[in-house]
Every structure is written in structure tokens, then in C-alpha cells.
matplotlib code that plots the C-alpha trace (Angstrom):
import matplotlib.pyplot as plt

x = [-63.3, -62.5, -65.6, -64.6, -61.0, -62.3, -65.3, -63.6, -59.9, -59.1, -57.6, -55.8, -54.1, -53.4, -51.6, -49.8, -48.6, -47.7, -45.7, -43.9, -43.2, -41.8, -39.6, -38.7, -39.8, -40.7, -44.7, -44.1, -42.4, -45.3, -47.7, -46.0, -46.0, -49.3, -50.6, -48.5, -50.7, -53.7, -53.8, -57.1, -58.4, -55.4, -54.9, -53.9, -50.5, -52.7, -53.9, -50.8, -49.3, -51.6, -51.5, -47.5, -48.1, -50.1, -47.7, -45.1, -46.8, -47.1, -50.6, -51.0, -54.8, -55.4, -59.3, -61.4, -61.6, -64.5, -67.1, -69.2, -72.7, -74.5, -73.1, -72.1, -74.5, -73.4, -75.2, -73.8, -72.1, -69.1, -69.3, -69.8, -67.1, -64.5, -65.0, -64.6, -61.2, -59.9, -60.7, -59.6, -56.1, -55.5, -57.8, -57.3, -58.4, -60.8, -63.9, -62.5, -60.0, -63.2, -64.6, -62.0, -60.9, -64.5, -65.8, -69.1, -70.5, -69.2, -73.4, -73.0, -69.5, -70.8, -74.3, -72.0, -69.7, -71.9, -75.3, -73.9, -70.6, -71.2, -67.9, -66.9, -64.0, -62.7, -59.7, -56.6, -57.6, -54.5, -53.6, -50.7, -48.2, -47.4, -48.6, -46.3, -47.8, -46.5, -48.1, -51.6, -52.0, -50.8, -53.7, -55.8, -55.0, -54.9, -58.7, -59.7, -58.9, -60.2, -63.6, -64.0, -62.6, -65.5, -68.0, -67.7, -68.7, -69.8, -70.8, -68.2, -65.3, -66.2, -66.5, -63.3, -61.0, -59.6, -57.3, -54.8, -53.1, -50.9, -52.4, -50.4, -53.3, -52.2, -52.3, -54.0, -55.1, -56.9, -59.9, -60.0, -61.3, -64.5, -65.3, -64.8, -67.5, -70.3, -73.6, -73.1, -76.5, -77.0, -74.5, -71.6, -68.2, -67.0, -65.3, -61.8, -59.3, -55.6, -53.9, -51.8, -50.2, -50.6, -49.0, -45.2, -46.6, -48.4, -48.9, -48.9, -51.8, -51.7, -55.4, -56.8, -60.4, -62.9, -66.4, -67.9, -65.3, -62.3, -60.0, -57.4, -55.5, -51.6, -50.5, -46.5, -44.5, -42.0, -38.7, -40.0, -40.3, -42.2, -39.9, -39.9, -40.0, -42.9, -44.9, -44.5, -45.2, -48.9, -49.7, -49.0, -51.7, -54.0, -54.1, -55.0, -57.9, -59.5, -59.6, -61.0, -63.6, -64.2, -64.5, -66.2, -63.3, -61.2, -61.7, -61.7, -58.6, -58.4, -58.4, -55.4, -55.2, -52.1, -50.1, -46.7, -45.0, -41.3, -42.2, -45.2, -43.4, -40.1, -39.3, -39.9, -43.0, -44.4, -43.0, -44.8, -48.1, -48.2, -47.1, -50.2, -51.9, -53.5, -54.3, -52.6, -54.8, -52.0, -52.0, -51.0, -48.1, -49.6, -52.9, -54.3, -57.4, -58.2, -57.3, -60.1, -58.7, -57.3, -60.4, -63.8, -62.1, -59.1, -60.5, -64.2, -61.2, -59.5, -62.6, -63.4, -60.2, -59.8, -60.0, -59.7, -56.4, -55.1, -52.3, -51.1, -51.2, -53.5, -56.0, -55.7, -55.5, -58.7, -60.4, -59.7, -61.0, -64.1, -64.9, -64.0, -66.8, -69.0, -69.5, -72.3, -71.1, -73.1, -69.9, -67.3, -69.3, -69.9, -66.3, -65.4, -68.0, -67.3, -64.2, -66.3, -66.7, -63.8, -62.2, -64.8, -63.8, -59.7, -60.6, -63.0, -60.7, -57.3, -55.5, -55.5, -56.7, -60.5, -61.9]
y = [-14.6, -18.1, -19.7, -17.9, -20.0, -23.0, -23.5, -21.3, -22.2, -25.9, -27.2, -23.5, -25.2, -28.9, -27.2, -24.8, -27.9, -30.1, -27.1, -26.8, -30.5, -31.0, -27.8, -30.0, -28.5, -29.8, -30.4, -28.0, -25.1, -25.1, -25.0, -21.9, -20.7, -21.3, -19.9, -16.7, -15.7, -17.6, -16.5, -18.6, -20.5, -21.8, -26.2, -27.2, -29.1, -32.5, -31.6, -30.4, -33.9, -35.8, -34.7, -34.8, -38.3, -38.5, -36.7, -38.8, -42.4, -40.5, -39.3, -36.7, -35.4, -32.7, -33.8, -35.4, -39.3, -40.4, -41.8, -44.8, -45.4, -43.2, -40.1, -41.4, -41.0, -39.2, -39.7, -43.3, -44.4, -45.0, -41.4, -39.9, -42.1, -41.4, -37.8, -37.7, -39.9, -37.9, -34.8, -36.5, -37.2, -33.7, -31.3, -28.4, -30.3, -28.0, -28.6, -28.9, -31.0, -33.7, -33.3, -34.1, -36.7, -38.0, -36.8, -35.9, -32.2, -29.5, -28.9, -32.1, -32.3, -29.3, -30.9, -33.9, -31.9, -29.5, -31.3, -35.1, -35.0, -31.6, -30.5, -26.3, -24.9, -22.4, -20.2, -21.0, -19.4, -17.2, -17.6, -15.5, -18.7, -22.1, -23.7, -27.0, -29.8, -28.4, -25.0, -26.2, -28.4, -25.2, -23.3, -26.4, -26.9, -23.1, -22.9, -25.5, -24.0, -20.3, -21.8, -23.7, -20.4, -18.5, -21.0, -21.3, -17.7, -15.8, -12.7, -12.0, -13.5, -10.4, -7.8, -8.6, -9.1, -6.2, -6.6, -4.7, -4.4, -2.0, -1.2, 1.0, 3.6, 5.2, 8.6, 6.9, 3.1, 2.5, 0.6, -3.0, -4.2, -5.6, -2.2, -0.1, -1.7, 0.6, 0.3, 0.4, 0.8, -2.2, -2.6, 0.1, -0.7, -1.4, 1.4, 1.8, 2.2, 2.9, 0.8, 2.8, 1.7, 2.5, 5.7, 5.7, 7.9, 5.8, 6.4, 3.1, 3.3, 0.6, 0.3, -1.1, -1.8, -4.2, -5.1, -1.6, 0.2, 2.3, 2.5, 4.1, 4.5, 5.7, 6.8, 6.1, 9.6, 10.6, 9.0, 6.2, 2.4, 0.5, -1.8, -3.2, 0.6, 2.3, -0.5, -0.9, 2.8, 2.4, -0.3, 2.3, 4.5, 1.5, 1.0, 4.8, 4.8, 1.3, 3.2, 5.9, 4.3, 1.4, 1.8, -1.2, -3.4, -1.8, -5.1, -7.0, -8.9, -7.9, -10.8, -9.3, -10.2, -9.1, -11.1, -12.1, -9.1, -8.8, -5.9, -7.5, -10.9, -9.6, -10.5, -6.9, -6.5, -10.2, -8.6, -5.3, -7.2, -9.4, -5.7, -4.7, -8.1, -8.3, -12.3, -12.6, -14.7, -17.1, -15.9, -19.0, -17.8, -17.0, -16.8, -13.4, -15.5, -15.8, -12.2, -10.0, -6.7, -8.8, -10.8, -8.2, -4.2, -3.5, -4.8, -2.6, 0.3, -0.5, -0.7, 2.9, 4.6, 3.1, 5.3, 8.4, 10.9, 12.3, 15.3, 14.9, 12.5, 14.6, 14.1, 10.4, 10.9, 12.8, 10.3, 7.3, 8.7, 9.9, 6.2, 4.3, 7.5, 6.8, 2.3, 1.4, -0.6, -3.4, -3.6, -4.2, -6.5, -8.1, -8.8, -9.7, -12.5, -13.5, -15.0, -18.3, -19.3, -18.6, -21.2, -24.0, -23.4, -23.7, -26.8, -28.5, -28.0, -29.4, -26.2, -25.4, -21.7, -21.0, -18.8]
z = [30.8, 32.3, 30.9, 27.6, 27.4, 28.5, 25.8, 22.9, 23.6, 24.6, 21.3, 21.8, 25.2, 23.5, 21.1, 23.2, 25.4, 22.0, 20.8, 24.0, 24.4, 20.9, 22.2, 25.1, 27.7, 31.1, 32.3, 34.9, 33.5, 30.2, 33.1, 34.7, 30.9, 30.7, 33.9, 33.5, 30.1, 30.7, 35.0, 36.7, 32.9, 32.1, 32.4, 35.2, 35.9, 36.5, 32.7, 31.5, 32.6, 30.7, 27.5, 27.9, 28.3, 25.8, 23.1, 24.8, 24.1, 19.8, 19.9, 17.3, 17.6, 19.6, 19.6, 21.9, 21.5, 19.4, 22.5, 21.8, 22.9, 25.2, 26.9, 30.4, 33.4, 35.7, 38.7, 39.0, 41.7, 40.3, 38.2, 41.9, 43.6, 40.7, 41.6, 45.4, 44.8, 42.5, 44.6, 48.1, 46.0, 44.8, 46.4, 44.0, 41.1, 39.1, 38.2, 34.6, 35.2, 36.0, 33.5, 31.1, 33.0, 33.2, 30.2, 31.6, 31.7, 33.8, 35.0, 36.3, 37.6, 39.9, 41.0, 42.9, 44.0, 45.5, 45.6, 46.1, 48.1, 49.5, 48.9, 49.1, 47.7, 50.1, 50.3, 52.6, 55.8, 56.9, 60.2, 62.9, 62.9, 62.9, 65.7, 67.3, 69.0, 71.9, 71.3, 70.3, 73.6, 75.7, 74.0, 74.8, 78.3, 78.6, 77.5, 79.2, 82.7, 82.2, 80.7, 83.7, 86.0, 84.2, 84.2, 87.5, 88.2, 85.0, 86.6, 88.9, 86.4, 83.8, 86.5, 87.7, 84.3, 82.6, 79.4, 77.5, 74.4, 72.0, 68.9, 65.9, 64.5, 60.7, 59.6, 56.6, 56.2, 52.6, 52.7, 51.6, 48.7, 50.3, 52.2, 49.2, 47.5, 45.8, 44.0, 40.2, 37.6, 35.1, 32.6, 34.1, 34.7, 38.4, 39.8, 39.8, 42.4, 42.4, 44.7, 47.9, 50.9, 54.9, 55.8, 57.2, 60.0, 63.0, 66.5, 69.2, 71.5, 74.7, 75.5, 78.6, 79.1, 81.0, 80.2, 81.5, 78.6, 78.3, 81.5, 79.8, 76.4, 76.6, 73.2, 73.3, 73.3, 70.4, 71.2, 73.5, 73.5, 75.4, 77.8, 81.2, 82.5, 80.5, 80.8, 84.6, 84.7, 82.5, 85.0, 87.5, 85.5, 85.4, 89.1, 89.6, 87.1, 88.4, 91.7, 89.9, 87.4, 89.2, 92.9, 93.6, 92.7, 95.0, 97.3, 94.5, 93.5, 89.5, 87.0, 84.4, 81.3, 79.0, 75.9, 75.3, 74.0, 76.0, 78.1, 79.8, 80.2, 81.9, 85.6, 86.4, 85.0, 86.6, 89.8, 89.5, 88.4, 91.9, 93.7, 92.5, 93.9, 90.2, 89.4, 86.1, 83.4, 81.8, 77.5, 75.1, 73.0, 69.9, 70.2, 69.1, 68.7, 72.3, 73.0, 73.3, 71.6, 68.9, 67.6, 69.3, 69.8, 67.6, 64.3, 64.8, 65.4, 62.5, 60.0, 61.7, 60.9, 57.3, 54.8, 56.7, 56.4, 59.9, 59.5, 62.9, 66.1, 67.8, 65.2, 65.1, 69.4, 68.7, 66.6, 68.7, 71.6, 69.6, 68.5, 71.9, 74.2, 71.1, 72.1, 74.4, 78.0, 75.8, 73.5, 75.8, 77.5, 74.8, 73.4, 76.9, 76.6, 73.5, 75.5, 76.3, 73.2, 71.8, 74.5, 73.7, 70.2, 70.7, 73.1, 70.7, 67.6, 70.0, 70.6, 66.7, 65.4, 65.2, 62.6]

ax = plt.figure().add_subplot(projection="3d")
ax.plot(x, y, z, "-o")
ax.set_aspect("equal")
plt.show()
């Protein structure tokens, strides 16, 4: 549909924005107008701006300017460093915009962009907050230190660290666009889908595991909230089940990893953590993406529970614990792992997020 608008429709947009700014309306509100009807093929504001100008200085045509000579080359140098200006000034120029701006094909405004310049447009990668200075040299300096803790000792590092984290699990999360993908025969319509949101109904699990799997999972009772108390009491739980599960860290001092929410930070949960004599691993504010059930075993949970409808908590209990007996040792182990280079990442790009 874009490619339609663009090679059946520009005189259509020229005379949309001459209409508009004999009216007297602003560049940027006949862009929102624009963009409202036309969505991803309408002008751009850079465009939009032009032609004001244009209108503004009495032009009347809505054509092209008559070109003399020769079509321009457009593998010249100074066709190609035109383009990666005018990109480095505005870097969500379209391709479009170049070309009318250049007056050169869109075939080649793509080969030097791509091809030439090797430039990608990519999507605005989301990220968990808005990291300070401050912030991204505490995940820096923070990296730094447990790489060189686990390098030091790769073996004994992961058999010693356990982690933990609270997870909310739906009655019903709908698949994402990307997983409800399906085959379709030549020349059929794509599938439809009616849009519907995560059910109201959730249950909080707290999972703690290690590199061997699940220690234990404490799925938070109707009417509770997990503060200083309850948490104090699953670290209680924890303690049991290491001597349980794990007998041969019973002389082992425990490597514990935990992040920022209030209940694990509070004085009487620090207190109840050195009780224990576990070595607390210091968590970056922040920083879901150097936290092992955040970025390796909550989001395989989540892509296994989308789409499916629970009635009650004991079936999502059920299905939780279904998944989490069904993962090799090799999985834990390998999220666990997967620590390393997440912290060469955070270290190598300053502290900032890593994808």
C-alpha cells in the first residue's frame, strides 16, 4: 500500500499540503493531518517543510522541476556523501525523502544506503528505565567485579550461586503477534486475530534455583504480600531445601543472588541473609538484564504459558511445575552461565543496557 501512494499519489500530497497552506495552516499540524489518513506513506515533516517553503517563496507547480542533461549518477561521491549527511542530520529521514531531495532513484537510494554506507534502519530497542551516569558506572563497576569473581573459579562460582525471583503467571496471556504466526497457501489472506488482554486473575510465584534446577517455587497465598516477613520466612524454606537437594554445599558458603525489590533489600532481610552466612552477590539497580530469571528462565516460562487458559491457581500451580520437572540440568546451567557474558557485555558497552 506504501509503494502504491508513493508512485500513484505524490502530486495527490503537493496538493494536499498547497491546500492546507493557503488555509494557513502550520507545517506540522498538515503533517499530523497527513499522517493520520495516509499512516506509514504519508510525506514526511522534512517534505512537508519544503514544499511550504516552496508555496511560501509563490511556486505554483505541483510538478517536478524540468532536469537538464543526464539523470544524475548516483554512485558519485558526492551523491553518496549527500546521503550519509543528510541521514547523520535526521536519522529518520526516509528513503523517499532522498530521493526527492536528490532526485535520483529510490533502487539506488537503497543500494548506498545498504550496499555503500551500510546503514540499517532498526526499531527503538525498549529498554526497563533510564539509566543515570551514576547508574550505568554502578552496573559497570558491578560487572566488572563478579566477572573477575567467576573467572577466577568458573566451576566452583556456579556450584555455589543460587538466584531468585518473583514472577506473576496469568490465568490467560495471548500470544504475541510473532508466536501466533501460521502457514497460509499462495494467494490467501493472513489469518485474523481479535485483539484481548492478560487475564485480571494471576498468581505470584518466588522461584529459587541454581545451575542443577528448581530449589523451590513458593506461590504467594490469597491475602498475602510479600514484605520483610514472608520473605525472610522463604529464605527460611531455601535454607531447608539446599540441605535437602544439595548436600554437598552444606560446607559451602552459598553465593546469593537476589534484586532490588523492598522486601529483599530491608535491614531485616540483609540481617537474615548474613544469619544464614549466604555471601550476597551485589544486584545493580535496574538491571533485569544481568539477572538470570529475567533475561534466561522467566521468558522460556512465559512463551510456555502463552496462550493457554487456566480456571484456577492450582492449574497454573500445576502447569508451572510441569514445565520447570520437564528442563534438562543442561538449562539451568546454562542460563547460569550465560551470566559471563552478559557482564562483558554491560562492561564493554559502559554500564548501558545490552540487547
Amino acid at each position: 500500500m506504501s509503494q502504491y501512494f508513493f508512485t500513484m499519489d505524490k502530486i495527490e500530497y503537493r496538493a494536499v499540503i498547497k491546500f492546507l497552506f493557503l488555509e494557513g495552516v502550520a507545517p506540522k499540524e498538515i503533517h499530523e493531518r497527513l499522517l493520520k489518513v495516509y499512516k506509514d506513506s504519508s510525506p514526511s515533516i522534512r517534505t512537508v517543510e519544503r514544499w511550504v517553503a516552496e508555496f511560501r517563496r509563490g511556486r505554483m507547480s505541483l510538478e517536478d522541476e524540468p532536469r537538464e542533461g543526464r539523470p544524475k549518477t548516483a554512485s558519485t561521491p558526492e551523491i553518496i556523501e549527500k546521503i550519509q549527511d543528510m541521514v547523520l542530520e535526521d536519522r529518520r529521514i526516509t528513503e523517499r525523502d532522498l530521493v526527492e531531495a536528490l532526485e535520483i532513484s529510490l533502487d539506488n537510494v537503497s543500494h548506498i544506503l545498504a550496499e555503500v554506507l551500510g546503514f540499517r534502519k532498526l526499531c527503538a530497542q525498549w529498554v526497563p528505565h533510564s539509566l543515570t551516569m551514576k547508574q550505568k558506572r554502578i552496573r559497570m563497576q558491578l560487572s566488572q567485579q563478579h566477572l573477575e569473581r567467576f573467572r577466577q573459579d568458573k566451576k566452583d562460582f556456579v556450584r555455589r550461586f543460587i538466584t531468585m525471583d518473583e514472577i506473576w503467571v496469568y490465568h490467560y496471556d495471548p500470544e504475541s503477534k510473532q508466536e501466533a504466526k501460521e502457514w497460509c497457501e499462495p494467494g490467501t489472506l493472513a489469518p485474523k486475530r481479535v485483539r484481548v488482554q492478560k487475564s485480571a486473575k494471576k498468581v505470584l510465584a518466588s522461584v529459587f534455583w541454581d545451575a542443577k534446577g528448581i530449589l523451590f517455587v513458593d506461590y504467594l497465598q490469597s491475602g498475602k504480600t510479600i514484605n520483610s516477613d514472608y520473605y525472610c520466612n522463604l529464605l527460611d524454606q531455601l535454607d531447608v531445601k539446599i540441605n535437602e537437594k544439595r548436600p554437598g554445599l552444606q560446607k559451602k558458603k552459598i553465593i546469593f543472588h537476589q534484586n532490588n525489590a523492598p522486601s529483599h533489600t530491608t535491614q531485616k532481610t540483609i540481617t537474615k541473609i548474613s544469619a544464614l552466612k549466604y555471601e550476597l552477590l551485589q544486584h545493580p539497580p535496574y538491571s533485569p538484564d544481568l539477572a538470570p530469571s529475567d533475561f534466561w528462565l522467566f521468558p522460556h516460562l512465559k512463551k510456555f504459558m502463552r496462550g493457554k487458559h487456566f480456571s484456577s491457581n492450582e492449574e497454573i500451580i500445576a502447569a508451572v511445575e510441569a514445565y520447570f520437572s520437564s528442563l534438562l540440568e543442561s538449562h539451568f546451567r546454562d542460563g547460569i552461565h550465560k551470566l559471563e557474558d552478559n557482564w562483558t557485555k554491560c562492561v564493554e558497552v559502559k554500564g548501558d543496557y545490552i540487547e
